[in-house]
Each structure stands twice: as C-alpha cells, then as structure tokens.
C-alpha positions, 0 to 999 in steps of 0.5 A, spaced: 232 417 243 226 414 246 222 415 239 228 411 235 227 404 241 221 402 236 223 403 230 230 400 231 227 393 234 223 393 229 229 394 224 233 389 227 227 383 228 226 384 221 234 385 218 236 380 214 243 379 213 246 379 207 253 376 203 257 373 209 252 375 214 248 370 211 251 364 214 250 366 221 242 366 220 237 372 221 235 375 227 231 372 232 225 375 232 225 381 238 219 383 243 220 389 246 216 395 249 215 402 245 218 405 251 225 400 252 230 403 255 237 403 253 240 397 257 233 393 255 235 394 248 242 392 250 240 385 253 236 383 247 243 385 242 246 381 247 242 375 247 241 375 239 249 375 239 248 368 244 243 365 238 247 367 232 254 365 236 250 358 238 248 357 230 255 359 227 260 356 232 256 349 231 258 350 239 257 343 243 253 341 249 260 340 254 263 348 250 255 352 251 255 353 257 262 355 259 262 359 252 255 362 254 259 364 262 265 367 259 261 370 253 257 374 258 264 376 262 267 379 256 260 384 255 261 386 261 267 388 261 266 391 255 260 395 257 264 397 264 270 399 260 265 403 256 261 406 262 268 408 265 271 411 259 264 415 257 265 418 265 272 420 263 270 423 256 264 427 260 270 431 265 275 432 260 269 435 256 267 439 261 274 441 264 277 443 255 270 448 254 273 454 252 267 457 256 268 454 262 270 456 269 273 449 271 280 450 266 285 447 270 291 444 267 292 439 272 286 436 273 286 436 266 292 432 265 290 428 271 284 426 267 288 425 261 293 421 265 287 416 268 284 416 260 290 412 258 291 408 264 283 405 262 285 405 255 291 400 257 287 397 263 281 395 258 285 393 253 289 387 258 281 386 260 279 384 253 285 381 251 283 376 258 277 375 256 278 373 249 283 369 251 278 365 256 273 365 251 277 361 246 279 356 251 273 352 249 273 354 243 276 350 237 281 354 232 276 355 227 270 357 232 274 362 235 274 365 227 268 364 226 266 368 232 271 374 230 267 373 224 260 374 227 261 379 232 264 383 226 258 381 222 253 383 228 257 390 230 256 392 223 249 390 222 246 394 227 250 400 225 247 399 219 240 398 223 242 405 227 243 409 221 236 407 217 233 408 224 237 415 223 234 416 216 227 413 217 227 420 223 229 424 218 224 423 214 218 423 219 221 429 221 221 433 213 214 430 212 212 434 218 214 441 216 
C-alpha cells in the first residue's frame, strides 16, 4: 500500500478534470511525504474537497464557515461509519470461514443483526448531516455540491485504478 502513497498523490495533483468536472476546476496541488499514511492521504482529498467545494458552490463569507463546520461533520460520520462497518465485515468474515473453528451461528446472526442496525443508523446520520449542510446552502449550491462530490469520488477512483495499472507495469518490467 505504501508504495502506491507517492504515485496517487502525484496522480491526483497532476489530475486534471475532465467534461462536467471541469467546472469545478483542477486539484490543488498536493504535498506529501513518500511515506503518507492513509489518514495523512485522506485529509489531503479532504481538503481538496473543501477548495473545489469553495469554488464550485460560489459559497459567500456568512455560508463558509458554518458550511466548512458542517462539512467537516459529514466526513466524520462517514468515516466512523466506515471504520464500524469494516470492524463488523472483518468478524462476519472470520466467523463465515468455512476453515474456521469459530462457526457459530448465533453470533453470526448477532453480527449480522448489528450489521443492519449500523446500516440504518448510518444512514439516519448522513441523511442529518446533508440535511444540516444544505441549511446554508441555496438550492442550487446544494446541486452543485452532489455534483462535485460525485465529480470527486470518481475521480479519485479513476486515480486508484491508474495507480493500480501503473503497479502493474512496474511489476512486469521487472520480471
């Protein structure tokens, strides 16, 4: 994982957006060590959201701050959803292994039960803090700002898989 940390950052600073994401504008350029760690990369997409976000959504001086706060709040519910549900999907994994000695139906189906309770709950928590964004947000920025996250998530999938690629070929040139 570690070796892809320079390449990605590079690939994203040097990304340029294409068709509708060109509207939003191109990246800020991106400063990292070669040794990043995950949470170092996550806070730099983070903050590249909070620059394309403040371009595209033509936010004024009274909406950026509390637009920023309530931002900030929406990637941090994601991100403990996430981490929640990576915790549960890691126990189901290990009690479903066909080879493992932990098969336990009951706590299986206690796991599973706790999955769907995260899965509803995450989504009350997102649905409250798009809701709390888009109170300082006009109707059109609040477009604009689906818009450019789904503008953003794709891009740095697509950033992902050239990463990917680009790992690919390092790795048949050196056979």
């Amino acid at each position: 994982m570690r070796a892809w940390i320079p390449l990605v950052l590079t690939l994203i600073a040097l990304a340029t957006p294409v068709g509708a994401a060109a509207q939003v504008g191109a990246p800020p350029p991106l400063d990292a060590p070669a040794d990043a760690s995950p949470g170092e990369i996550q806070r730099l997409l983070d903050a590249m959201l909070v620059a394309d976000a403040e371009r595209a959504l033509e936010l004024n001086d009274q909406q950026y701050p509390e637009f920023l706060t309530r931002l900030r709040a929406l990637q941090q519910t994601r991100r403990s959803n996430l981490l929640q549900r990576v915790k549960l999907m890691a126990e189901l994994q290990r009690l479903s292994n066909p080879r493992g000695p932990d098969r336990d139906d009951q706590t299986i189906k206690e796991r599973l039960t706790a999955l769907q309770e995260l899965e509803s709950r995450s989504a009350a928590d997102l649905r409250r803090s798009y809701n709390a964004i888009d109170e300082v947000l006009s109707v059109w920025q609040q477009a604009r700002f689906r818009v450019l996250e789904e503008q953003l998530e794709r891009r740095k999938l697509e950033l992902l898989m050239r990463a990917r690629q680009f790992r690919l070929q390092q790795r048949r040139q050196q056979r």
